[in-house]
C-alpha positions in Angstrom: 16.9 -1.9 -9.5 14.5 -4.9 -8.7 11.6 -6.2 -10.0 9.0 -7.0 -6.8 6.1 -9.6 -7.1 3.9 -9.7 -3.7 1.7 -12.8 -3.6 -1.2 -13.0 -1.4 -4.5 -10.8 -0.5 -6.6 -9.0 2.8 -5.2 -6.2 5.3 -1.6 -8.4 5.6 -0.8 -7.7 1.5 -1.5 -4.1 2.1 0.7 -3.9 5.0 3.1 -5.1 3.1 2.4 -3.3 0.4 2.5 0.2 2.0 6.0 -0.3 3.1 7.6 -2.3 -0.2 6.5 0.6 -2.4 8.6 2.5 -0.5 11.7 1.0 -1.2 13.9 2.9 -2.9 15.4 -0.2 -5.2 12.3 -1.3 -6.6 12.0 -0.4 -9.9 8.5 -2.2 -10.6 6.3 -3.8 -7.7 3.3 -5.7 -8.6 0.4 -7.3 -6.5 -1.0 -10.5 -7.4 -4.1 -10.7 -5.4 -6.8 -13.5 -4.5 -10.4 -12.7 -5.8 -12.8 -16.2 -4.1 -13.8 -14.2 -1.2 -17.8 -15.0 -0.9 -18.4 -13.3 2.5 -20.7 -10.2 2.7 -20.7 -7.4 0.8 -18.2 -9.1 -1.9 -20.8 -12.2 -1.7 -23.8 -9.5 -3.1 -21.5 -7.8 -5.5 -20.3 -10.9 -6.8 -23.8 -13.0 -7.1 -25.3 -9.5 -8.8 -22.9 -8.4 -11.6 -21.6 -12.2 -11.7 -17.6 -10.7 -10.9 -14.7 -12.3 -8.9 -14.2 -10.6 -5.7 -13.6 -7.0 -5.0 -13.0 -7.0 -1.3 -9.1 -7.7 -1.1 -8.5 -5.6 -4.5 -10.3 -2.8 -2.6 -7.8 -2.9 0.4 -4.4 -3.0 -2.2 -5.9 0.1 -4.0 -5.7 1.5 -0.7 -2.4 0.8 -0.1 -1.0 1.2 -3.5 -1.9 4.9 -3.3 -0.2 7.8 -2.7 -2.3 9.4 -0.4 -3.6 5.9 1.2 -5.1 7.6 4.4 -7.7 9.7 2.3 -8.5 7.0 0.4 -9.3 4.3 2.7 -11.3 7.1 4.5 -13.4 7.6 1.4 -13.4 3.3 0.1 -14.7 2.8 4.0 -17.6 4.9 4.0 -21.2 3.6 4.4 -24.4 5.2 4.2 -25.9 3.4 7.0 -29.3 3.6 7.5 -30.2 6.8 5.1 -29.7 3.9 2.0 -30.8 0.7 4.0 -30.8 -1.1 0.2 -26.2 0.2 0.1 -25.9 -0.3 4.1 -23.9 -3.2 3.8 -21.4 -2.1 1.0 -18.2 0.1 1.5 -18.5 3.0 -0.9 -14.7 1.4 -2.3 -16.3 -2.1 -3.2 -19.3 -0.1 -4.8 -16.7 1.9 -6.8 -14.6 -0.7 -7.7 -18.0 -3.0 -9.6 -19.2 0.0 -11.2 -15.9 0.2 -13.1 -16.1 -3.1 -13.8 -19.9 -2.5 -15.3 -18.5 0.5 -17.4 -16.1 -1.3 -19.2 -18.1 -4.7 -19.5 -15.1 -6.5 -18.4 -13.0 -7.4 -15.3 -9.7 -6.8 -16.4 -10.1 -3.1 -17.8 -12.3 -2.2 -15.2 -8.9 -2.8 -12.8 -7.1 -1.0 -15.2 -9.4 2.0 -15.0 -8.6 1.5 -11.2 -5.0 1.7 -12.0 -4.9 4.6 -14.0 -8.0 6.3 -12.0 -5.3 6.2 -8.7 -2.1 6.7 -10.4 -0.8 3.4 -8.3 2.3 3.0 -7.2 2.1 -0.5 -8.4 0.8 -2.7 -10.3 -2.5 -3.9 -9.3 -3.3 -7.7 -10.9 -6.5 -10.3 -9.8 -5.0 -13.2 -10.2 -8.3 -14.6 -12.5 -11.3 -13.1 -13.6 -13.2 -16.0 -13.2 -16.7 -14.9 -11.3 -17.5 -18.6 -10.2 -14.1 -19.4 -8.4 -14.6 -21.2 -5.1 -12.3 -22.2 -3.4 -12.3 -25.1 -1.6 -11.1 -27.3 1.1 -9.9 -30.9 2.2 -9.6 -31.7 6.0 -7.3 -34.2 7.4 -10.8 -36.4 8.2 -11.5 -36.2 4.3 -14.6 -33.9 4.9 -14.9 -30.9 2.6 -15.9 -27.6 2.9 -17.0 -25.5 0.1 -16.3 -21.5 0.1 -13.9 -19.4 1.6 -15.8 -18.7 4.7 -16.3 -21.7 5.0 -12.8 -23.0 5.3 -11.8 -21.6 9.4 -12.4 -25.0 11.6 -11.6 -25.1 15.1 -12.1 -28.5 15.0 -9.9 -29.7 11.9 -6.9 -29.6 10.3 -6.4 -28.8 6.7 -5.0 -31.3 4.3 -5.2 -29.3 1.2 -6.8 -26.3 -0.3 -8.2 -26.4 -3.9 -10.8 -25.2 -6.5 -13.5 -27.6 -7.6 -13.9 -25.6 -11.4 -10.5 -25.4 -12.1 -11.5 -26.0 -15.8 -13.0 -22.8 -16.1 -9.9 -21.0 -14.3 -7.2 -19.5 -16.5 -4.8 -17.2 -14.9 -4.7 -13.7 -15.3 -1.6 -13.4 -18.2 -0.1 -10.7 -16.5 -0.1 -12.6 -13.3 2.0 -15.0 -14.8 4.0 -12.4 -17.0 4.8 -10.6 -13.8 5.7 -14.3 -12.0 7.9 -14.6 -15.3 10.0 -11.4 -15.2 10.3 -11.1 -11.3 13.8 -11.0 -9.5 11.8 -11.3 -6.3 8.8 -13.5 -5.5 7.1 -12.3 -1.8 4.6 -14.7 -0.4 2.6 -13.3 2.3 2.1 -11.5 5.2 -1.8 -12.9 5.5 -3.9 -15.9 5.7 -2.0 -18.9 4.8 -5.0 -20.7 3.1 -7.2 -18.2 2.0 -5.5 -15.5 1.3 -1.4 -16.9 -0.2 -2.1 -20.4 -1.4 -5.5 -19.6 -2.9 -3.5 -17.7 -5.5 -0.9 -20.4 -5.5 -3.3 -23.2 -7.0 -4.7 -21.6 -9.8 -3.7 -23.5 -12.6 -0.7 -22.1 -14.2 0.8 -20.2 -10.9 2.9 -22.7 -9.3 4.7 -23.8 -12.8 5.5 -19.7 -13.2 7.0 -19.9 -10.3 9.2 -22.8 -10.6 10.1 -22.4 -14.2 12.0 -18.6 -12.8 14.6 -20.1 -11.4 16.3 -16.9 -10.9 13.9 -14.9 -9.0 14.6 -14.9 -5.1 11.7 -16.1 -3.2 10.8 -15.1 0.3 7.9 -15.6 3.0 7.0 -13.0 5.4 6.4 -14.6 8.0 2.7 -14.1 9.4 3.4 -12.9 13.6 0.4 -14.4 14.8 -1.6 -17.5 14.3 -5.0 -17.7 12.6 -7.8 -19.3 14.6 -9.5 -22.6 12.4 -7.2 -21.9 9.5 -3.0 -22.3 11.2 -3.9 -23.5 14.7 -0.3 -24.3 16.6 1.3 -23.9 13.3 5.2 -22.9 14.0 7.4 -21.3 11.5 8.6 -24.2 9.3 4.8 -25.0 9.3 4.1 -22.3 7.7 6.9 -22.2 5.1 6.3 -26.0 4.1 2.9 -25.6 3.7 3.0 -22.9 0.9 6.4 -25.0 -0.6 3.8 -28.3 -0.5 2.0 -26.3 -2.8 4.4 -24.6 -5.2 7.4 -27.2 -5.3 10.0 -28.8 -2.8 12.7 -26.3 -1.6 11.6 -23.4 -3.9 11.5 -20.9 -0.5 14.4 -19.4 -0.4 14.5 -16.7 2.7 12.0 -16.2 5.5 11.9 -13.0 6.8 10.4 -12.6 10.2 9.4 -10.4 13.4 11.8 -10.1 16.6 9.9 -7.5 18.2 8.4 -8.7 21.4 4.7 -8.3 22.1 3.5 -7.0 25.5 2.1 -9.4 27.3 -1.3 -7.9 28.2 -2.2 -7.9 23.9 -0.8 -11.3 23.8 -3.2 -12.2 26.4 -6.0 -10.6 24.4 -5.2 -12.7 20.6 -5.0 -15.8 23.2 -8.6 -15.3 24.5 -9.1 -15.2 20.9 -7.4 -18.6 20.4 -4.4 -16.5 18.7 -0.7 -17.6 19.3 2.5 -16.3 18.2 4.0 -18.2 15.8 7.2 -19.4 16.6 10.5 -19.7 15.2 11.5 -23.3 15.5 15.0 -25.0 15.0 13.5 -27.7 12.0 14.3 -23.9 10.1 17.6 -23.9 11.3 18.3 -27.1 9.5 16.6 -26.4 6.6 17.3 -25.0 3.2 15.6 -21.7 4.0 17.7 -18.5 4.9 16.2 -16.6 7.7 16.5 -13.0 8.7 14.9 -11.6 11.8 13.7 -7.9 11.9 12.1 -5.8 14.5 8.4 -5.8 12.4 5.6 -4.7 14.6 3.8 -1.8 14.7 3.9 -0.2 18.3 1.7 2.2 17.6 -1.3 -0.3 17.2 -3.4 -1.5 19.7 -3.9 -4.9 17.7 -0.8 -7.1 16.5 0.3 -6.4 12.9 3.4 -5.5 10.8 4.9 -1.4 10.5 4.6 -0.9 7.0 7.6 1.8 7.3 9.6 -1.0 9.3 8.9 -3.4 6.5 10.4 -0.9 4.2 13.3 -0.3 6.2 13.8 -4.2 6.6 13.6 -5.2 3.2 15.6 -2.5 1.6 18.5 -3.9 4.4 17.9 -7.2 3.3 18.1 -6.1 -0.5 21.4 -4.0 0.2 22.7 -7.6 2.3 21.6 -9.9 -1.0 23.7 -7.2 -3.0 26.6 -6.8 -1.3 27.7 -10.4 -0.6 
């Protein structure tokens, strides 16, 4: 049995997620999840009960449940127009600050959200530090400032960071969990904003170096991500997030071999979405990769099967312990 740390934060950790708690060989999974989102609704919540972000641990509640389609149903819902002061807050973000509010802290409120649910996980913020923001260097030197601010068309990122790092102390669980962890997962998601925004919290990238016997993977994200991993291949992707936590410390990539019809590949590069491909510097490298047949087929937009992922990585587990 296997202890299972997942790494990252938005709809691509909760695709991951759903299928990971799944697998039967898992005896203790546990999602470490980003919290400097300042977009919308999160943005209000945040500025108003002066809390990290809500938005990403909203969507891993969702997929930690048991019955995840009710659920996300009910953390979706709006009242639209009848509450015009609510309209732009899901009813799961709303839920989710009031818990927070009951129990005058961040942490427990979580908890509550834990226990509330009856995960199938556990759920951990990687900081509870309500003025994180997460910044960003560009390859010009500029700087932008915020999340939403970080997507740019028209530069490349150098480096992602937090300007109050001072006032950032990782959530001890986080790094507990990095501690005991036979496997480390980074991904599926953002790159930036979503995996290494966790990764450079103070405290994170030592936890993960220092475990020396934990296995550490990437999922490999399908598609590109427009202003944040523009013509980014594979080995892009893998050294970026190793450029961040250590030299060589990725050991397996795990990614898609499904092919994508045409017609939605057209779509994402309207969009200026491409598929991120497999290149040989991988084959050269010190990275193990496995190739699965990933994608949902049933989706009209391009994203991992959560019961494929489960079937994939409980092969790859049964592979790592038979050799």
């Amino acid at each position: 049995m296997s202890k299972v740390v997942v790494i990252g934060g938005g709809t691509g950790l909760s695709s991951l997620i759903k299928g990971l708690k799944n697998v039967p060989s898992i005896s203790k999974l546990s999602a470490i999840v980003t919290v400097s989102d300042n977009g919308g609704s999160t943005k209000e919540l945040r500025n108003a009960f002066n809390i990290p972000a809500v938005g990403d641990i909203r969507q891993v509640v969702v997929a930690l449940s048991e019955n995840e389609s009710t659920i996300e149903e009910v953390f979706k819902y709006r009242f639209g127009d009848k509450i015009p002061s609510l309209n732009n807050h899901s009813l799961g973000n709303l839920i989710i600050t009031a818990l927070i509010d009951m129990e005058d802290d961040f942490y427990k409120g979580i908890q509550k959200l834990n226990d509330i649910f009856e995960l199938k996980g556990k759920l951990i913020p990687i900081t509870n530090c309500s003025n994180i923001e997460l910044c960003c260097e560009y390859e010009d030197n500029s700087i932008a400032r915020g999340e939403t601010s970080i997507p740019n068309k028209n530069k490349k990122i150098k480096k992602i960071f937090y300007e109050n790092t001072e006032n950032i102390i990782p959530n001890p669980k986080a790094i507990e969990s990095i501690k005991e962890a036979d496997y480390i997962i980074f991904g599926i998601g953002s790159l930036y904003t979503s995996i290494i925004s966790n990764l450079v919290v103070p405290g994170v990238k030592e936890a993960i170096s220092k475990n020396t016997k934990a296995k550490k993977i990437y999922f490999g994200n399908i598609m590109t991500e427009p202003g944040e991993t523009d013509n980014y291949s594979m080995y892009d992707h893998v050294t970026t997030i190793e450029n961040h936590i250590g030299k060589n410390e990725i050991d397996y990539l795990i990614y898609n071999s499904s092919k994508i019809n045409d017609d939605v590949l057209k779509r994402y590069h309207d969009y200026g979405s491409m598929k991120v491909e497999y290149d040989n510097k991988l084959k050269e490298s010190h990275v193990i990769s496995y190739e699965y047949p990933l994608l949902d087929s049933n989706a009209s937009d391009i994203k991992h099967s959560p019961k494929k992922i489960c079937k994939c990585f409980t092969d790859f587990l049964d592979k790592l312990n038979n050799k």
